[in-house]
Backbone as JSON, one array per atom type, in Angstrom:
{
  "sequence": "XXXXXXXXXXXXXXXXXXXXXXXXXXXXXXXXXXXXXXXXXXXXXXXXXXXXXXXXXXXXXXXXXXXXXXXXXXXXXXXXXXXXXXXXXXXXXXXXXXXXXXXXXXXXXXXXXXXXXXXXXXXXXXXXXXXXXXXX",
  "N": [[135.74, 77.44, 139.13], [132.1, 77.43, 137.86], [131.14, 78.61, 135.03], [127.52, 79.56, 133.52], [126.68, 77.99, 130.79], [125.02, 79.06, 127.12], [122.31, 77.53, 125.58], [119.96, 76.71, 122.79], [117.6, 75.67, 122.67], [115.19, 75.63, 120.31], [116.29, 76.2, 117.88], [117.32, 75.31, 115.19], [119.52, 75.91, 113.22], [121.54, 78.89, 113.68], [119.73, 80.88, 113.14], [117.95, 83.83, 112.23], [114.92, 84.53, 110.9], [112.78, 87.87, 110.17], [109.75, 88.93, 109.22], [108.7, 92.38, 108.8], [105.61, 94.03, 109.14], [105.25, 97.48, 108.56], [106.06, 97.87, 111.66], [105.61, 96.27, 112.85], [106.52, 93.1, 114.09], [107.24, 94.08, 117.63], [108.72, 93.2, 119.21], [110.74, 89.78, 119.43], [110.12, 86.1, 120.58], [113.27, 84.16, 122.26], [114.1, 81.36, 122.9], [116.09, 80.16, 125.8], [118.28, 78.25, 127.39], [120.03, 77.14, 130.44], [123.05, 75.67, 131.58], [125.46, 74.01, 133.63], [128.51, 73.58, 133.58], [129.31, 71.55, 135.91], [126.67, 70.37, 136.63], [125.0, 71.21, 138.06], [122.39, 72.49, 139.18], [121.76, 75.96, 139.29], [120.8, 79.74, 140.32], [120.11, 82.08, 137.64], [121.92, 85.28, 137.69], [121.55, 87.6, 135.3], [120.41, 87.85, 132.41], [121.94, 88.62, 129.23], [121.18, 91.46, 126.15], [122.43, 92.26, 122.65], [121.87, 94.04, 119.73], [121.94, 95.37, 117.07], [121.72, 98.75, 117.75], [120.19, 98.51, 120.04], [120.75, 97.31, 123.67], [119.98, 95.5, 125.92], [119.11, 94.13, 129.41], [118.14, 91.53, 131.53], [117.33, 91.12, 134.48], [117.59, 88.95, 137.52], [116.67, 86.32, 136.55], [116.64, 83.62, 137.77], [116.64, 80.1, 139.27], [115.08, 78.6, 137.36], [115.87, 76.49, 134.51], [115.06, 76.82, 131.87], [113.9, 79.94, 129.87], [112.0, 82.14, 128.39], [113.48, 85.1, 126.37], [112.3, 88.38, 125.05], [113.18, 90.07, 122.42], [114.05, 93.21, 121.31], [113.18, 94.48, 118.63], [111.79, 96.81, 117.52], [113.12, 99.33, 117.0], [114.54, 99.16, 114.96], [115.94, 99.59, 111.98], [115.1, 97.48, 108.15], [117.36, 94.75, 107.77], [120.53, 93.2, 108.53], [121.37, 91.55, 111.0], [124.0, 90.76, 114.08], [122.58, 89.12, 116.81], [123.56, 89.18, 120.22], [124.1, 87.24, 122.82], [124.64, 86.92, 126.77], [125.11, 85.66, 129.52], [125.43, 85.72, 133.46], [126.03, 83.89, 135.96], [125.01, 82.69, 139.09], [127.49, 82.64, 140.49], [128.63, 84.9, 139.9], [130.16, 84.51, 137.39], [130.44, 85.11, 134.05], [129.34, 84.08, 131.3], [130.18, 82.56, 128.15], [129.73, 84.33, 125.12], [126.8, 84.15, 122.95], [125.72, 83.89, 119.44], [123.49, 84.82, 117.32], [122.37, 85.37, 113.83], [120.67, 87.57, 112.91], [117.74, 88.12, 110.46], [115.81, 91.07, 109.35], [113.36, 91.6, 107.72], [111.19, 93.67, 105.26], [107.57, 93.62, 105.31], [105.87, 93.9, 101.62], [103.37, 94.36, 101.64], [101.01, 96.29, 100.74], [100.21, 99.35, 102.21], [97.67, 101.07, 103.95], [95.92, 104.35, 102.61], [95.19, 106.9, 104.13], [93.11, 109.86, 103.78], [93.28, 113.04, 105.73], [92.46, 115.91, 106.46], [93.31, 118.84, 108.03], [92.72, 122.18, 109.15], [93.94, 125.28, 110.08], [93.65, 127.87, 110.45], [91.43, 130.56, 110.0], [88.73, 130.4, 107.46], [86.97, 131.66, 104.29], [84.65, 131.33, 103.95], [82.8, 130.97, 100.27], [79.98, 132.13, 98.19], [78.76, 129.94, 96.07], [77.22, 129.97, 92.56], [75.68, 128.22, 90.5], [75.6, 127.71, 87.07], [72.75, 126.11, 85.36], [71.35, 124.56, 82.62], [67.74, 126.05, 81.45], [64.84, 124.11, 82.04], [62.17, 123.7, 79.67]],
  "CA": [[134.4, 77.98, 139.14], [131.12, 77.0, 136.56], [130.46, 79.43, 134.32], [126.58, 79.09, 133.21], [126.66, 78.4, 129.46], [123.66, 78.98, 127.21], [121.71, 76.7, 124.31], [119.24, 77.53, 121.97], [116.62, 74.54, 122.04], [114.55, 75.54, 119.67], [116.54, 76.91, 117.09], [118.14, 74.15, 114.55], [120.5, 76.64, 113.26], [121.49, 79.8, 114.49], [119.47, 82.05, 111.83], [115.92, 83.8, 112.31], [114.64, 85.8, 110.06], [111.47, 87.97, 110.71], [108.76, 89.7, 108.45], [107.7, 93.19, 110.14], [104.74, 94.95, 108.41], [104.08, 98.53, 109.35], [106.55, 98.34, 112.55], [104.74, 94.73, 113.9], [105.86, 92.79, 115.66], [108.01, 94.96, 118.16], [109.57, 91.74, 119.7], [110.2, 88.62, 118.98], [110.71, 85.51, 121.23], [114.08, 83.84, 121.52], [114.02, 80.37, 123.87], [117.12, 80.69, 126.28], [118.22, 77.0, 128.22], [121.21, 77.45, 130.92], [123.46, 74.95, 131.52], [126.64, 74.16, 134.25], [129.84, 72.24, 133.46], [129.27, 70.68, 136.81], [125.78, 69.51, 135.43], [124.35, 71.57, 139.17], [121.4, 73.87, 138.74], [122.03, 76.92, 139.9], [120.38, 80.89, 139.88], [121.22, 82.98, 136.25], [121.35, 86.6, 137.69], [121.35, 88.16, 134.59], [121.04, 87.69, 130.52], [121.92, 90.41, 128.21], [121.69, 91.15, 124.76], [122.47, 93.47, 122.08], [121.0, 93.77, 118.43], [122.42, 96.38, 116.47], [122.6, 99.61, 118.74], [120.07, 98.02, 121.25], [121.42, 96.7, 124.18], [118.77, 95.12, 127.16], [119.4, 92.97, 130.84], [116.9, 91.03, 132.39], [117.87, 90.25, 135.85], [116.5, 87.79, 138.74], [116.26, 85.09, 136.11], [116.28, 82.6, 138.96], [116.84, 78.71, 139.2], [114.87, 78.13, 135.8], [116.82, 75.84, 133.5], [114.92, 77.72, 130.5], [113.55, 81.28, 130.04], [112.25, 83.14, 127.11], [114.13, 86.54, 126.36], [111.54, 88.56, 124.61], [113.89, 90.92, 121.61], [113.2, 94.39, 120.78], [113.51, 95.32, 117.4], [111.29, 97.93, 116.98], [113.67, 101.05, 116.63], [115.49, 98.72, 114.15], [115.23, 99.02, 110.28], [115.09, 96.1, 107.94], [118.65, 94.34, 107.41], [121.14, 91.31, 108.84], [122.13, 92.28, 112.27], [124.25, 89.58, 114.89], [122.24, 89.3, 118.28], [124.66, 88.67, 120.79], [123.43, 87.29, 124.13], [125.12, 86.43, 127.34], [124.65, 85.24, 131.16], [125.77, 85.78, 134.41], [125.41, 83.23, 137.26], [124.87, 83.65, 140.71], [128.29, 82.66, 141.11], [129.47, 86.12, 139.58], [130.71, 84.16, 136.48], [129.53, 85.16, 133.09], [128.57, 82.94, 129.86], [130.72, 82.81, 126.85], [128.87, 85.03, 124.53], [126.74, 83.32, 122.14], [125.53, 85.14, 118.76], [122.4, 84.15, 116.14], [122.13, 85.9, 112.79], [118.69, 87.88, 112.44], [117.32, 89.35, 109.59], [114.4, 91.36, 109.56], [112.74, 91.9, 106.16], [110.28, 94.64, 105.23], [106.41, 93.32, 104.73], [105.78, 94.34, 100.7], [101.97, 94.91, 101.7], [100.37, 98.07, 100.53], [99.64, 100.53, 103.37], [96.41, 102.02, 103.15], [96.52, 105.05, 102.68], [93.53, 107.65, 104.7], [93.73, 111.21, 104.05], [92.88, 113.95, 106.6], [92.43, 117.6, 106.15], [92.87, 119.87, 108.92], [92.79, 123.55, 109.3], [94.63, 126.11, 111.39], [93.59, 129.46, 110.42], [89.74, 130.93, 109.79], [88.2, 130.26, 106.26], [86.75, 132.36, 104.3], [84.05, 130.88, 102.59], [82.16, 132.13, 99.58], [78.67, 131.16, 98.03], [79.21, 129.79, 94.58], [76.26, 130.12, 91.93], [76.08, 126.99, 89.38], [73.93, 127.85, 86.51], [72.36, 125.12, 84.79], [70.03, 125.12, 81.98], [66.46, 126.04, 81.86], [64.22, 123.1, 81.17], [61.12, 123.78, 79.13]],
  "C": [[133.61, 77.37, 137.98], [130.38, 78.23, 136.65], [129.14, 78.95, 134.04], [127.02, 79.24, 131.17], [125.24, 78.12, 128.65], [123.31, 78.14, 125.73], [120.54, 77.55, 123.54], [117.94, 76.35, 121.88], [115.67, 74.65, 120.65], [114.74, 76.14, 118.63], [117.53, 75.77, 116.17], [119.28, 74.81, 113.97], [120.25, 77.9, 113.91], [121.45, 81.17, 113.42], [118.25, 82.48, 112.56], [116.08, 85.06, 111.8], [112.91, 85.89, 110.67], [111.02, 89.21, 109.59], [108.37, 90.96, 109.28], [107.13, 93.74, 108.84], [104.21, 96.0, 109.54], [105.05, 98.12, 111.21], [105.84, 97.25, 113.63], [105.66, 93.76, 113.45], [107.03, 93.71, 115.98], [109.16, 94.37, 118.82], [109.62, 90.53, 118.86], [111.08, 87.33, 120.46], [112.38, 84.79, 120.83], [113.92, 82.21, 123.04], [115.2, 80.06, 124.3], [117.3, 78.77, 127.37], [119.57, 77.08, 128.7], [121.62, 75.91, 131.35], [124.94, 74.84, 132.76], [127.49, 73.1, 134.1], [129.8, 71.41, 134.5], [127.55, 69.84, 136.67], [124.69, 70.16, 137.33], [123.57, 73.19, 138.72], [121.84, 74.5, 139.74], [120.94, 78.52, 139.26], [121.74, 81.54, 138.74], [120.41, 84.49, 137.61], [121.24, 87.37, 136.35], [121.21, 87.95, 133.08], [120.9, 89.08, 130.01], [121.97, 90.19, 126.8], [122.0, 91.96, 124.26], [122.23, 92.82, 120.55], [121.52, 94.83, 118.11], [122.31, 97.63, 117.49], [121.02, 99.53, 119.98], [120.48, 96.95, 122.4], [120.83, 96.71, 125.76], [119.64, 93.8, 127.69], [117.85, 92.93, 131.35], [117.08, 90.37, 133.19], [116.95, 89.19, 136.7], [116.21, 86.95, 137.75], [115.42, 84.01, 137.22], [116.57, 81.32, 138.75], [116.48, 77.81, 137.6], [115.72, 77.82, 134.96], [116.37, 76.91, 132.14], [114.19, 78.93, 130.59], [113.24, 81.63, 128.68], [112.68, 84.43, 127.29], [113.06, 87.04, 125.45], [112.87, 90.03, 123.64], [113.58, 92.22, 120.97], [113.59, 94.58, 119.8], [113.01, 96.61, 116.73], [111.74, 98.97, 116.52], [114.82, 99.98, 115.7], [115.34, 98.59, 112.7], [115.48, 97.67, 109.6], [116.75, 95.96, 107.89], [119.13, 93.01, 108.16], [121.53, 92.18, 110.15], [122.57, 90.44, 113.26], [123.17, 90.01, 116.21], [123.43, 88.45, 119.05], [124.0, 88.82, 122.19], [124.17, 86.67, 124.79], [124.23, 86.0, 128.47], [125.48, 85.47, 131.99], [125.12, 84.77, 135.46], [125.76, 83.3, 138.68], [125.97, 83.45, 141.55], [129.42, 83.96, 140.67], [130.4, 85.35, 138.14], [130.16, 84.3, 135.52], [130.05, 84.3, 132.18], [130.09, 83.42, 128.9], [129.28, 83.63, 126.15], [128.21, 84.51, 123.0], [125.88, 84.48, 121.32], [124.6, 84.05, 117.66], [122.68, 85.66, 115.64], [120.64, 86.33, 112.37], [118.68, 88.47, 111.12], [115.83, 89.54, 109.52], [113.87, 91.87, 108.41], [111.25, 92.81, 106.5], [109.05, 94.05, 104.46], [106.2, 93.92, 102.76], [103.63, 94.66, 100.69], [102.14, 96.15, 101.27], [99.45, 98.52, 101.75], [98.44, 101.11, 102.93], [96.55, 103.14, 103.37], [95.13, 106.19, 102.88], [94.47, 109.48, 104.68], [92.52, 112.17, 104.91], [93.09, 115.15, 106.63], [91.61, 118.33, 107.53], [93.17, 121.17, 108.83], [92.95, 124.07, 110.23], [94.02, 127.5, 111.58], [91.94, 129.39, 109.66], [89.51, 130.76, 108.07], [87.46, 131.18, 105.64], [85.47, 131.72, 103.46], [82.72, 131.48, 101.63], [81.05, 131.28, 98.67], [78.82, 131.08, 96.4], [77.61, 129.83, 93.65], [76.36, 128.76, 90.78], [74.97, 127.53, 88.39], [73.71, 126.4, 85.5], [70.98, 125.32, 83.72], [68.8, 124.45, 82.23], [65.45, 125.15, 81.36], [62.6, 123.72, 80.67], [60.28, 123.3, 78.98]]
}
């Protein structure tokens, strides 16, 4: 059988680090290029990944030699986490499992910071007197 196995074109090593400020960006791309020991395109049914305790499939690829996977990190705090992504091809054979090193670092911007004052319960309010002196 030919397993599909997968490349990374656009990644010179297998690092990526990413800046989030404030919980942006929520994704990030990763550029995905399939490949068959018999050198015959064929349909990926499936890639998968996992990132620290998320773990997403994105089926019906289709015939496409390359694909972007789009990565959720959002429910992920900063740190080093492996991504570990595979394939399945449409001959029911899956990928060796290939793994990049992310880290996602915390923006050092200053948040602005808006304050808002609301009230639940009735007010009572009371008429204040200022005295000021009497000019002559």
């Amino acid at each position: 059988m030919y397993p599909v196995s997968i490349e990374f074109p656009k990644l010179v090593e297998r690092t990526v680090s990413i800046t989030a400020t404030q919980g942006e960006p929520k994704t990030f791309p990763i550029e995905l290029k399939f490949r068959w020991t018999d050198e015959h395109t064929r349909a990926v049914r499936e890639v998968n990944y996992k990132i620290g305790h998320v773990e997403k499939a994105q089926n019906n690829i289709g015939t496409a030699i390359t694909t972007t996977l789009n990565i959720a990190i959002a429910d992920l705090k900063p740190g080093n986490y492996q991504l570990v992504i595979g394939a399945v091809g449409d001959l029911g054979m899956p990928s060796d499992e290939e793994t990049i090193a992310v880290q996602i670092k915390e923006s050092l911007k200053k948040r602005s910071r808006g304050y808002t004052t609301s009230f639940t319960y009735p007010l009572k309010l009371r008429r204040f007197h200022y005295w000021a002196p009497q000019q002559k």
